[in-house]
C-alpha positions in Angstrom: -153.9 -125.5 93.7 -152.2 -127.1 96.5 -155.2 -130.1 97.5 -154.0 -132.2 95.3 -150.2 -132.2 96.5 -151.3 -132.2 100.0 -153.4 -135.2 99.5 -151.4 -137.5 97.7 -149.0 -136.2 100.6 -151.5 -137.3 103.4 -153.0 -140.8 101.4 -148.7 -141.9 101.5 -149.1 -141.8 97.5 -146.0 -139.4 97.7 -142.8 -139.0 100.3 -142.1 -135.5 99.2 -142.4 -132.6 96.9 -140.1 -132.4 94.4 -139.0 -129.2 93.5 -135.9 -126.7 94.7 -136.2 -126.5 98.2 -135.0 -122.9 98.0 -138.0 -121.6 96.0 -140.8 -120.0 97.6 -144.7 -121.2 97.1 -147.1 -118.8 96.8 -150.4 -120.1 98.6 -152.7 -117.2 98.6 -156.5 -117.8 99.5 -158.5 -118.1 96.3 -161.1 -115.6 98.1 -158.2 -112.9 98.4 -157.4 -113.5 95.4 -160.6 -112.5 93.9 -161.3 -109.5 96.4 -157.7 -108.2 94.8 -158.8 -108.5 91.5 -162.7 -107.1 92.4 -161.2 -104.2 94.1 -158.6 -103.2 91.8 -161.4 -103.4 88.8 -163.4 -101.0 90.6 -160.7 -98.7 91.3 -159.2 -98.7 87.8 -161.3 -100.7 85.6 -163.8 -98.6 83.1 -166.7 -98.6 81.5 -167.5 -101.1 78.2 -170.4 -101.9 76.5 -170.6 -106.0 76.5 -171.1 -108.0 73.5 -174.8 -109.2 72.7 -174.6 -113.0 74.9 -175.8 -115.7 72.5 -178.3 -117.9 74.5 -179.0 -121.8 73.4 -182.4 -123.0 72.9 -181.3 -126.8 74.0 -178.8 -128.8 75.6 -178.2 -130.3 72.3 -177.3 -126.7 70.1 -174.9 -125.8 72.7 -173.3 -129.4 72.6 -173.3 -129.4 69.0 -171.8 -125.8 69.1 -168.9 -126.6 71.5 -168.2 -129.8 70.0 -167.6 -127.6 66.3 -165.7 -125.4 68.4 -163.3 -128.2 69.6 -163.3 -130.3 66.8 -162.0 -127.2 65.0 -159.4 -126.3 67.1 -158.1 -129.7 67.1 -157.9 -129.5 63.3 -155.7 -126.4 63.6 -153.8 -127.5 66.2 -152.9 -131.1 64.7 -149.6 -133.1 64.6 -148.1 -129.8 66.9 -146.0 -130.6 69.6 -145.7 -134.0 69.8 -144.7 -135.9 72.6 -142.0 -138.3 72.2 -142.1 -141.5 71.6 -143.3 -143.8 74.5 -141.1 -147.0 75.6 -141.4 -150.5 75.2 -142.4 -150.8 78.9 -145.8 -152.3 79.4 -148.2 -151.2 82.5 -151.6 -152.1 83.9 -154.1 -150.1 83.0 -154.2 -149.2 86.8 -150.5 -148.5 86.6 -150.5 -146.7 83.7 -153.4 -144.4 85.1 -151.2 -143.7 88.1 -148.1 -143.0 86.0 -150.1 -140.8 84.4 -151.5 -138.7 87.2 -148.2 -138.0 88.7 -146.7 -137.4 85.4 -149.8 -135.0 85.5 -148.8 -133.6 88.7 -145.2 -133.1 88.3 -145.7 -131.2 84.8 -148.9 -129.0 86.6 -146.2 -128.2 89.5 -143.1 -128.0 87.5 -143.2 -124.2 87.3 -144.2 -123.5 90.7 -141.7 -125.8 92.2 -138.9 -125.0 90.6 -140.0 -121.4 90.5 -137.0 -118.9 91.3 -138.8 -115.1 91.3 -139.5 -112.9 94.3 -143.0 -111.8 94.9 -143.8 -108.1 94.7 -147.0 -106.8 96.2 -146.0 -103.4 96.2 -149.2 -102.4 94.0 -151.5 -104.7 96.4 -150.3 -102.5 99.5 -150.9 -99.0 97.4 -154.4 -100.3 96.3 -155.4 -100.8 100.1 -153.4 -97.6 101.5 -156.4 -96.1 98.9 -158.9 -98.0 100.2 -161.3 -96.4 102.7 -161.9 -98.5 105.9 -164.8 -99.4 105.1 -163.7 -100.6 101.5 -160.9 -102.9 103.6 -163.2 -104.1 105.7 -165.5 -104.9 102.3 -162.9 -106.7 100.4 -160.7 -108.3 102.9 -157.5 -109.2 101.4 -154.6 -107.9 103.2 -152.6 -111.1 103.2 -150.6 -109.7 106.3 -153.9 -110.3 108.3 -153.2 -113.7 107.7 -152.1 -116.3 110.6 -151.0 -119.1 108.4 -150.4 -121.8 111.3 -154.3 -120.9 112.0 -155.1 -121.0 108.6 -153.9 -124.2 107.5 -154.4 -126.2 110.8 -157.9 -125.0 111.5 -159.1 -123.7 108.3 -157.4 -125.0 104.9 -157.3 -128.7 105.8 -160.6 -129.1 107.7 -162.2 -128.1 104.8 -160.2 -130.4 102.5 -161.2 -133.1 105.2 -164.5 -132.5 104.2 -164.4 -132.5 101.3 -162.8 -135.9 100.8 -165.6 -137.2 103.2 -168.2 -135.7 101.0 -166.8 -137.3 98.4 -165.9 -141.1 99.9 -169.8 -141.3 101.1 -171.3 -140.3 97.3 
């Protein structure tokens, strides 16, 4: 969530971050994350019997079929919440493309930087006080195990290095 912040950050698209400097951020490993969530479904999650999954014989039934599903919802959710109106002010298309993604970015970060709560994890530390070794050792997500220095400097922004690399020579 924070890649693209970090890179506009490290391209000199941006100076700064807007937001209140006295709100915390809370940049938790996607993979911690997910060992939270897989741990605390086996520990309280039960039992259900799924659904029958639809399968698509072609490309083109399941195009069609998403397509009726969004044309649909646009149907229902037409002339809601309109933006206002736009200025006079013309752009480039290039301009108006970047306008657009920071306007994008500001409105994606808006309630994370501005963001005035206290983060609890008092039901994260039960869940691994119940948690065998072996189960901690399994899932992994004790975010006090974290060195964040390490992480971002040798971990985190290598692999957005990468990435970006990746990317640049396709």
């Amino acid at each position: 969530m924070s890649d693209p912040i970090i890179l506009a950050y490290g391209e000199g698209q941006i100076s700064g971050i807007w937001g209140d400097s006295q709100s915390f951020a809370d940049i938790i490993p996607v993979d911690m994350v997910v060992n939270a969530t897989i741990a605390a479904m086996a520990k309280h999650g039960c039992v259900i019997d799924l659904a029958r999954m639809k399968f698509h014989s072609s490309l083109e039934r399941f195009t069609s079929t998403v397509f009726d599903i969004i044309a649909k919802q646009e149907r229902e959710t037409k002339n809601e919440g309109r933006e206002a109106e736009e200025s006079n002010t013309t752009l480039s298309f290039r301009g108006r493309r970047i306008l657009n993604y920071f306007v994008s970015l500001a409105r994606t970060y808006e309630p994370y930087t501005f963001f005035q709560a206290r983060f609890v994890d008092t039901n994260t530390r039960s869940l691994i006080q119940e948690m065998s070794m072996e189960e901690r050792k399994i899932f992994e997500f004790d975010i006090k195990s974290i060195d964040w220095e390490n992480y971002f400097v040798n971990v985190h922004l290598p692999s957005l290095k990468r990435e970006i690399c990746k990317e640049k020579s396709s």
